[in-house]
C-alpha positions as CSV (number, residue, x, y, z in Angstrom):
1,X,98.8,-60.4,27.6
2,X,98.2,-56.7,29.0
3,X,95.1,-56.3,29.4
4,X,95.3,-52.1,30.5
5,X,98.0,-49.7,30.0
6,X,97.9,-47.2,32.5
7,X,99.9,-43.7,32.3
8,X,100.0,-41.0,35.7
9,X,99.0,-37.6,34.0
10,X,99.5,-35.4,37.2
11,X,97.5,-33.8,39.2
12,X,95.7,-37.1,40.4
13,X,94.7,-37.9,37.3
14,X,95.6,-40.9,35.0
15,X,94.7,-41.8,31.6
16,X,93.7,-46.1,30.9
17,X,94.2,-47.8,27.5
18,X,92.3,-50.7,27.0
19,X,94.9,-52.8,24.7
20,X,92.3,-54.6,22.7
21,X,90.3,-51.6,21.4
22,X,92.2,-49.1,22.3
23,X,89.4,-47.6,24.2
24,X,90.6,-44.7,26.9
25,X,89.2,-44.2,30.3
26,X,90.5,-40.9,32.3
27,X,90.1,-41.2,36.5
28,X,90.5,-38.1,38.4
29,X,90.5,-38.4,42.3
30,X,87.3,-37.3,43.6
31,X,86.9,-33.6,45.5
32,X,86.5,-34.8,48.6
33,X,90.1,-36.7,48.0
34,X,92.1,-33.8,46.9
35,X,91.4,-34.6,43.3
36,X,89.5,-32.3,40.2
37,X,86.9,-34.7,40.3
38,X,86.6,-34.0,36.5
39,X,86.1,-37.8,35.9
40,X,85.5,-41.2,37.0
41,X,87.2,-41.7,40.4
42,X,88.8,-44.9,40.5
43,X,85.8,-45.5,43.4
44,X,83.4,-45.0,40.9
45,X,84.9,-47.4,38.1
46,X,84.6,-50.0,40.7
47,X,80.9,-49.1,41.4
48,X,80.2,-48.9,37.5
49,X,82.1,-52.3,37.2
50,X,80.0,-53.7,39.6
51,X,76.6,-53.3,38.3
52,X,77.8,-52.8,34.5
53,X,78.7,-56.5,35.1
54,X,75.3,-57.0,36.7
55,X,73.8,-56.1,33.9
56,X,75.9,-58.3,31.4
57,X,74.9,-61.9,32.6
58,X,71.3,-60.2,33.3
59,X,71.6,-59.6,29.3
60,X,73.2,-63.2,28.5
61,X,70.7,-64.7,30.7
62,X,68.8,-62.7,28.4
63,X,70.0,-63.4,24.9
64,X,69.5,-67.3,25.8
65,X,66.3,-67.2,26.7
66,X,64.3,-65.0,24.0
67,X,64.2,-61.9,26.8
68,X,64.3,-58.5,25.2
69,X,65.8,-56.5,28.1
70,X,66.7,-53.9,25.9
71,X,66.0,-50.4,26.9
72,X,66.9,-51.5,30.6
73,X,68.6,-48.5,33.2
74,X,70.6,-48.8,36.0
75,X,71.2,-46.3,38.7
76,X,74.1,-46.9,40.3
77,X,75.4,-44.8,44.2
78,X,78.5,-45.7,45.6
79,X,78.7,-44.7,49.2
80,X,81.7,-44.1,51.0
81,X,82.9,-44.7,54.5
82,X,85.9,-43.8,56.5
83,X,88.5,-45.2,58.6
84,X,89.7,-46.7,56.4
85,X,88.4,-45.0,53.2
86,X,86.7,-47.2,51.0
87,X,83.5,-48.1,49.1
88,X,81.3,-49.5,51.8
89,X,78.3,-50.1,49.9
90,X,77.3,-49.9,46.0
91,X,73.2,-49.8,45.1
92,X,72.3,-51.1,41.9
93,X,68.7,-50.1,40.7
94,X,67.7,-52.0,37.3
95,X,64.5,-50.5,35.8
96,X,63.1,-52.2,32.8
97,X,60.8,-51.2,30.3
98,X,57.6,-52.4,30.6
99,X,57.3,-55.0,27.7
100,X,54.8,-57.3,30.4
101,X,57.6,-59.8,31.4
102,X,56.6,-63.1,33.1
103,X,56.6,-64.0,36.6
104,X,59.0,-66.2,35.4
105,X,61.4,-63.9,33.2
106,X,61.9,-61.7,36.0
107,X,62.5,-64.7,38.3
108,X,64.8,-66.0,35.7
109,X,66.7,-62.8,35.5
110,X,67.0,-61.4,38.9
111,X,68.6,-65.3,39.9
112,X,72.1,-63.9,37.9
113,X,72.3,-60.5,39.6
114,X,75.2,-61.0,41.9
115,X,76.7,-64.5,40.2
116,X,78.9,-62.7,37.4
117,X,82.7,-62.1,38.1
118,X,83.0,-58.7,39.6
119,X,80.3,-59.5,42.5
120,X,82.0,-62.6,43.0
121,X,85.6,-60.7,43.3
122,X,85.0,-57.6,45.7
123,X,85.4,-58.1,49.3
124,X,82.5,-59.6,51.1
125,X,82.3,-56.2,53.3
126,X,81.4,-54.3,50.5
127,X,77.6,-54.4,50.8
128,X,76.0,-54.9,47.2
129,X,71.9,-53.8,47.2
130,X,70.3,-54.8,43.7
131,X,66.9,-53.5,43.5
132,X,64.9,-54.0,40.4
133,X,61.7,-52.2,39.3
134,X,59.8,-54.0,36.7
């Protein structure tokens, strides 16, 4: 089954249908690219991917262990290299609320970042930095 539908708008710019809910992403090529930059880059999806996915097996590690991460931030910067262009490095920061986690919650939670598909996917050159401020 299709799992994206994917349309070329012009201008460097296309428009993604998520088939199952019919959800709609826009990428734009970035500025420095010759692109509008008036939305997502394709870059950036893969950046956002990376630690959105994070983030979702930090929260079913989460759910199945009675850990309220709710309320929980991440900052994510994608950084760039040249020759070729790609994503060289993505740094994830996770800030949590302060709801006096364990030792061994945050252990518990921080031994999932990086084992969920998307880390597991990318190139091993891509440098992935997951910082977390409890």
């Amino acid at each position: 089954m299709i799992t994206v539908k994917t349309s070329y708008l012009g201008d460097l710019r296309t428009e993604n249908t998520h088939v199952q809910s019919g959800s709609v992403i826009i990428t734009d090529a970035p500025v420095d690219n010759r692109g509008k930059g008036e939305g997502f880059s394709p870059t950036d999806l893969l950046a956002t991917a990376l630690g959105n996915c994070i983030m979702t097996i930090m929260g079913i590690k989460a759910m199945d262990n009675g850990i309220d991460l709710v309320g929980t931030t991440l900052n994510i910067t994608k950084i760039m290299a040249s020759d070729p262009r790609r994503v060289s490095e993505v740094v994830m920061e996770f800030n949590f609320p302060q709801k006096n986690y364990t030792l061994e919650q945050k252990q518990l939670i921080e031994s999932v970042a990086g084992t969920s598909p998307v880390p597991l996917s990318v190139h091993t050159g891509l440098k992935q930095t997951i910082l977390f401020n409890w």
